[in-house]
C-alpha positions in Angstrom: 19.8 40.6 -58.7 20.4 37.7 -61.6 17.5 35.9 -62.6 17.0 33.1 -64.5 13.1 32.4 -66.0 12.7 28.3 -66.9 10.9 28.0 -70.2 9.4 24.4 -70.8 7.2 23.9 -74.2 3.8 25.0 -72.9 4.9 27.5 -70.1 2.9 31.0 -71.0 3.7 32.9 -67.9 7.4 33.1 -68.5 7.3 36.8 -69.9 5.0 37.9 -67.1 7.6 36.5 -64.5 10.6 38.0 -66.3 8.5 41.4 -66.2 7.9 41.5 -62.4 10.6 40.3 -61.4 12.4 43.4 -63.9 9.7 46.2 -62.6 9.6 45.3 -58.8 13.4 44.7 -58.2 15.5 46.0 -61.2 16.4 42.2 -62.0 18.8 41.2 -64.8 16.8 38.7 -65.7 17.6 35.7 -68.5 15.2 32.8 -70.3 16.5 29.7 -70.5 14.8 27.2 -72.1 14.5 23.6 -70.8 16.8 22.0 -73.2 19.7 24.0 -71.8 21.8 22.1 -69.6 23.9 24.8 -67.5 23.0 28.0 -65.2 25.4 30.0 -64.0 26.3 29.9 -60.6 25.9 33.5 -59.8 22.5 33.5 -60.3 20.8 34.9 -56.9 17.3 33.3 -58.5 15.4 31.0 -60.7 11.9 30.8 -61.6 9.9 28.7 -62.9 6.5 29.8 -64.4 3.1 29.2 -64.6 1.5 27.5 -67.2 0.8 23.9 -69.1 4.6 22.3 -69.6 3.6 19.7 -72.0 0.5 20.2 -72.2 -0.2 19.2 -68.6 0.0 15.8 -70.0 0.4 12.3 -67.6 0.5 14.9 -64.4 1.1 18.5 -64.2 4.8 19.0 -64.1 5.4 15.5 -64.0 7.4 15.7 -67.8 8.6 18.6 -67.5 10.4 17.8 -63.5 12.6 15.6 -66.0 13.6 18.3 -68.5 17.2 18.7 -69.0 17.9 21.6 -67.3 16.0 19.9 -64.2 19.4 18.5 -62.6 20.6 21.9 -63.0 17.5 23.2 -61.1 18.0 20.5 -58.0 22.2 21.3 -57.7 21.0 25.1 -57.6 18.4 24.0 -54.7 21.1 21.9 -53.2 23.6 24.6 -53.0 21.1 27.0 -51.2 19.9 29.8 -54.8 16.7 31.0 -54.0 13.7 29.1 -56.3 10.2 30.3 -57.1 8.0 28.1 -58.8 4.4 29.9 -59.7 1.8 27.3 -60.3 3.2 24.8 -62.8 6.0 25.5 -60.9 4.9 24.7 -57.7 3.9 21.2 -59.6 6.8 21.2 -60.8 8.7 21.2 -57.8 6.6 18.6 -56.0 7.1 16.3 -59.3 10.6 16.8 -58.8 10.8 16.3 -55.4 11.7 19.4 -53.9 8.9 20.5 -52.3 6.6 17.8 -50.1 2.8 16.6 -51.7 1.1 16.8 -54.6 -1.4 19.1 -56.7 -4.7 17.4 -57.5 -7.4 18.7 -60.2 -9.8 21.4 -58.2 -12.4 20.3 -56.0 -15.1 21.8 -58.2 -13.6 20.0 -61.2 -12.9 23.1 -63.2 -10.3 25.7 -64.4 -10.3 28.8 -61.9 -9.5 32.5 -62.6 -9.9 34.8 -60.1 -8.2 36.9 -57.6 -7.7 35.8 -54.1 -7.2 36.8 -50.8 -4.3 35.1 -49.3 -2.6 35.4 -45.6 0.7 35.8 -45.0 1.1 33.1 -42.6 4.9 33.2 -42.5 6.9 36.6 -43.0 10.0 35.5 -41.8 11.4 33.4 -45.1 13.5 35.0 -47.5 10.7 35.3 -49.8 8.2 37.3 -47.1 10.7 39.7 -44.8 8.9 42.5 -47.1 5.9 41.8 -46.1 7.0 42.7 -42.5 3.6 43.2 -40.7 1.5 43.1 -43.7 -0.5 39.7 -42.9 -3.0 40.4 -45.8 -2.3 39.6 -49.7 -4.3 40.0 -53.1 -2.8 38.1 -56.2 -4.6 35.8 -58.7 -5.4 32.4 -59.2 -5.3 30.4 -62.5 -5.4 26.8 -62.7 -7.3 23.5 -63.4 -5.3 21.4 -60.7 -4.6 23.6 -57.9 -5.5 21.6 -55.1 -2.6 21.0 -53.1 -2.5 17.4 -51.1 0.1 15.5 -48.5 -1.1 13.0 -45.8 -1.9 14.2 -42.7 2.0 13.4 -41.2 3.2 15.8 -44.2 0.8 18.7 -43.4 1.6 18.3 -39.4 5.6 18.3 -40.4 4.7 21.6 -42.7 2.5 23.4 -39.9 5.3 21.9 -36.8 8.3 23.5 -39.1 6.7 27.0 -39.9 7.0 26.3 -43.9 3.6 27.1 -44.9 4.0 30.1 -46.4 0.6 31.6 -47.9 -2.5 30.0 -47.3 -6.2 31.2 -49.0 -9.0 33.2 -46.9 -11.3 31.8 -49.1 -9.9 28.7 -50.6 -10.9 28.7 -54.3 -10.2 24.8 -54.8 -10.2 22.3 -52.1 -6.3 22.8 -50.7 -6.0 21.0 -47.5 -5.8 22.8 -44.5 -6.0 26.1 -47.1 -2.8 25.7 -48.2 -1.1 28.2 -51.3 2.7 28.0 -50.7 5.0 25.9 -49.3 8.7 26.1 -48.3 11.4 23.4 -47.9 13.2 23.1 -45.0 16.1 24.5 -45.9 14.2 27.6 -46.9 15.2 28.6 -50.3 12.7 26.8 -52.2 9.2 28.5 -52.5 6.0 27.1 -54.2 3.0 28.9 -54.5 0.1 28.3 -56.1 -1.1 31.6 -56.7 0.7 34.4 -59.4 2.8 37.2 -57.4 3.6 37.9 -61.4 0.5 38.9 -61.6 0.1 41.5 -58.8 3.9 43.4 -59.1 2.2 46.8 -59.7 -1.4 48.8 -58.9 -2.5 49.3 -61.7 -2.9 45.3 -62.2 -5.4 45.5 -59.1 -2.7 44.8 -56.6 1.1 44.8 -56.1 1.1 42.8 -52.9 3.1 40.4 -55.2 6.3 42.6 -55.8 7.1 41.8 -52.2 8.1 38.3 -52.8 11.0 39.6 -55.0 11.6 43.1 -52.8 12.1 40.1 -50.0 14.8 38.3 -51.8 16.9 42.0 -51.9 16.8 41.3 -47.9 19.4 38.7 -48.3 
């Protein structure tokens, strides 16, 4: 598998990202920094990490969905390479309109750490098959505005089509209707707010994240 990792000014979950994605599937994995205006067209993945591109400034992702490499990121999405995008990724993609809805600061107000308990409510997307009949996953939280939002004929369109992916057991900050990962509708685009690069082995407490990147070997 070829990988490329998205590194905007502020990301900090970029190494951890090219890491899992190295130890769970053997990826040849590249960074490319935002400035960078080209990716190759045999990439079979890009991610783009979690962290505070530009210093969460204006609106999380909202700079950084107009980065340079961005209409690089949207022709890959077009022309069906699979795309991961781990909290500021997941804003990210809503900013650039890729994924439906919006991320709004925590319900409680404040910056959350934790691990969570997520379900696997769909199993059957390129990024789940691995799961198979696992329906139970542990990864980890980290963010000040992980509360995801859409109007209520944007969540029923999400539910009707089978695209919400993960949703919390215990929702750790106000998501409606639970919600920790989304699909598009074309299926290739995946964001979650929640850090699979965070739970690729035991001894980080879990590895029920390595599956999202043993699922993309399905293909």
């Amino acid at each position: 598998m070829k990988a490329a990792v998205i590194v905007y000014p502020g990301s900090n979950c970029d190494r951890d990202c090219k890491v899992a994605a190295e130890t769970a599937v053997n990826a040849d994995v590249k960074m490319v920094w935002h400035k960078e205006t080209h990716l190759s067209d045999d990439l079979d993945l890009i991610i783009i990490p979690g962290g505070f591109s530009y210093g969460d400034y204006l609106r999380c992702g909202a700079m950084a969905s107009v980065s340079p490499i961005n209409a690089e990121i949207l022709r890959h999405a077009e022309r069906g390479t699979s795309i991961l995008g781990i909290c500021n990724g997941f804003q990210i993609l809503c900013e650039a309109g890729l994924l439906e809805g919006t991320l709004l600061r925590n319900n409680s107000l404040k910056y959350i750490c934790k691990d969570v308990m997520l379900d696997v409510t769909n199993n059957n997307t390129r990024f789940t098959k691995a799961y198979g009949n696992q329906t139970k996953a542990m990864m980890t939280v980290g963010n000040g505005e992980g509360n995801y939002f859409a109007d209520d004929d944007t969540i029923k369109l999400l539910e009707d089509e089978n695209r919400i992916v993960f949703k919390y057991l215990e929702n750790p900050n106000g998501s409606k209707g639970d919600i920790a990962g989304i699909i598009n509708k074309k299926g290739n685009v995946l964001g979650m707010m929640p850090h699979p690069d965070r739970a690729f082995a035991k001894e980080l407490g879990s590895d029920d994240g390595a599956n999202v990147f043993k699922s993309l070997m399905q293909l």
